[in-house]
N, C-alpha and C positions, 0 to 999 in steps of 0.2 A: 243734449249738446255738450254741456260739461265732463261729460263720461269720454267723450269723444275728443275733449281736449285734452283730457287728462291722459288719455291713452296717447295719444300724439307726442305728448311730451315725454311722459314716461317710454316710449319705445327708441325716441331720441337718445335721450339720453343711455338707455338700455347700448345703444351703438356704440355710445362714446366711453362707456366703461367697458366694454369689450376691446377695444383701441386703448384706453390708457394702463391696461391689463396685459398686454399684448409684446413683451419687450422686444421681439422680432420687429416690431412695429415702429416703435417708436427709433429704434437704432437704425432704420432705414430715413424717417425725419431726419436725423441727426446729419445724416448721411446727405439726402437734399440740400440741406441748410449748408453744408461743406462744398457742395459741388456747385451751388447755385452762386454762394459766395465767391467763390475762386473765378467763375467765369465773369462777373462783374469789373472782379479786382483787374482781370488781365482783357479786358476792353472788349468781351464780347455782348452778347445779345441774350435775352429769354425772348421770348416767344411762347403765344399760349394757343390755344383749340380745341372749342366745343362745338355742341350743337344746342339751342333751346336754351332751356334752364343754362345749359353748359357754357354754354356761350357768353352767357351773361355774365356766369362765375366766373370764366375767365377773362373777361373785361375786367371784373371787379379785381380781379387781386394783379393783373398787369397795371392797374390802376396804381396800387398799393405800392407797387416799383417806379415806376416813373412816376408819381406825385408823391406820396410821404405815407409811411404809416406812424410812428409816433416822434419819431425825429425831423426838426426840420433842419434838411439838406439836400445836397445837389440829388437833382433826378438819375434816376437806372436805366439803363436801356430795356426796357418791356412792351412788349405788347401783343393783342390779343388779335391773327390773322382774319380774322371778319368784320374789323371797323371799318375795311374800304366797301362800301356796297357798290360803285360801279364796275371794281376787281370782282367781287365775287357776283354779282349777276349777270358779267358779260362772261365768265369763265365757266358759270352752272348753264348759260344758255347757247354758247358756240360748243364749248366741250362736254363737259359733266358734272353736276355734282357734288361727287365721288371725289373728283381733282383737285376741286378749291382750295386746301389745306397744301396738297404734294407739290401743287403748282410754285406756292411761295415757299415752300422749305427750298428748289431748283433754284426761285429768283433772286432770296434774301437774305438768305442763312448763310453761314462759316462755319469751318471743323471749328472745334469747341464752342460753339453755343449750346443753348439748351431749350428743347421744346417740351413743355407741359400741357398734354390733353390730356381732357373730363370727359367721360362717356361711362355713364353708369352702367351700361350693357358689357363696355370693352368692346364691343364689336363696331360700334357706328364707322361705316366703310370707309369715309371721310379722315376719318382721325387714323384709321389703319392704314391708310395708304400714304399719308403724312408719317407715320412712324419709320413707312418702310421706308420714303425718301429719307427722312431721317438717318434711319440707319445707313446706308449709304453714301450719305453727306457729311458724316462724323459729326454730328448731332448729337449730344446727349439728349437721354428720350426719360424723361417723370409721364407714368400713367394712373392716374385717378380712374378707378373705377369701382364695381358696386364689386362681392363675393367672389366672384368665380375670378375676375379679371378678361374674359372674353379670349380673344385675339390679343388684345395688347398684355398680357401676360408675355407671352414667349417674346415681343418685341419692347418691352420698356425694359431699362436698363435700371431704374429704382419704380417697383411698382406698388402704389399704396390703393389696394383693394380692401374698399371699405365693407366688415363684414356682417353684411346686411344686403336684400333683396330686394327693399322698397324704394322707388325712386326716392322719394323728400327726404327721406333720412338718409340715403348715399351722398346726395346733395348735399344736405346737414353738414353731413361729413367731412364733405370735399373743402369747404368754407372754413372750418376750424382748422384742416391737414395747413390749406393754404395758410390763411394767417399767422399759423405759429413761424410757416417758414418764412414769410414775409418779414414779420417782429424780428424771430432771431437771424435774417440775412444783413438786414437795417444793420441792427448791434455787431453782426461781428463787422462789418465795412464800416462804419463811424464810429464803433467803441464804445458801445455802450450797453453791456451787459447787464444791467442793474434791474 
C-alpha cells in the first residue's frame, strides 16, 4: 500500500513540475490573473462549470471569490452554475443535459464576464456548449483541462491544459492552477502583493 502512495504522490507532483517548467504556461496564469482582475474591478461577474469532481472544484474556488481566500474583504461576484438544483434538474429533465451550462450563460451573463470550466477530457458536452454560448455572448472563456484540451481548446480564449492523462492528478492540477489565480486576483484588487 505504501508503494502505492508513494507513486500517487510522486506522479503528482511529476505534473506539477512539468507546469512550473513550462513558461508558456505560467505566462498564460499571469494572463488569467489580468483578465480575471480587470473584470471584477469594472463590476462584472465569474462564473464557473464542471461536472463530478469538476463541479466541486468549481464550487470551491467560486467559493474562494466570493468569500475570502487570504484577505479579509468585501466579496467578488462568482459563482459556480450548478448550485441551483431545481435550475438544473427541471432544465436536464424538460430540455437536456447537455444545456444546463448554455442555458445560464443566455440568462445571466454580460459581454465582459468571464466563464471558467474544468473538464479533464475537454470534451464533457455540457461545458462545450457553454463555451460556445459563451463565445457568442462575449464571454471570456478560461478552460481547465487534462493534455490534449478536447474541444475546448479551439474554444477557450486562455487554455490551461494540464499535462497529464490521469483524471486525479489533472484534478490535482486544476486546484493549484485555481488558487494561485484566486491568491494573486485577491492582491492585485486589495493590494496586496506580499
Amino acid at each position: 500500500m505504501q508503494s502505492i502512495i508513494k507513486d500517487c504522490i510522486s506522479r503528482s507532483i511529476s505534473v506539477k513540475q512539468r507546469i512550473l517548467q513550462d513558461p508558456s504556461f505560467l505566462d498564460r496564469m499571469e494572463q488569467a490573473v489580468m483578465v480575471v482582475s480587470q473584470a471584477f474591478k469594472e463590476g462584472h461577474k465569474v462564473w464557473f462549470c464542471g461536472n463530478g469532481g469538476s463541479a466541486a472544484d468549481a464550487q470551491h474556488l467560486a467559493a474562494e471569490f466570493s468569500g475570502r481566500f487570504y484577505l479579509n474583504r468585501k466579496a467578488l461576484p462568482a459563482e459556480a452554475f450548478h448550485c441551483n438544483t431545481s435550475y438544473l434538474t427541471a432544465v436536464a429533465n424538460d430540455y437536456d443535459f447537455d444545456v444546463i451550462y448554455s442555458r445560464l450563460i443566455e440568462g445571466l451573463t454580460h459581454p465582459g464576464d468571464v466563464l471558467i470550466g474544468l473538464s479533464t477530457s475537454g470534451d464533457s458536452t455540457n461545458i462545450v456548449k457553454a463555451f460556445e454560448s459563451a463565445r457568442a455572448a462575449k464571454v471570456f472563456t478560461i478552460g481547465l483541462t487534462g493534455a490534449t484540451g478536447g474541444q475546448l481548446k479551439a474554444l477557450s480564449d486562455l487554455l490551461f491544459n494540464v499535462p497529464a492523462t490521469d483524471t486525479p492528478r489533472i484534478q490535482e492540477a486544476h486546484i493549484l492552477i485555481g488558487h494561485i489565480i484566486c491568491q494573486l486576483v485577491e492582491a492585485q484588487i486589495f493590494g496586496d502583493l506580499s
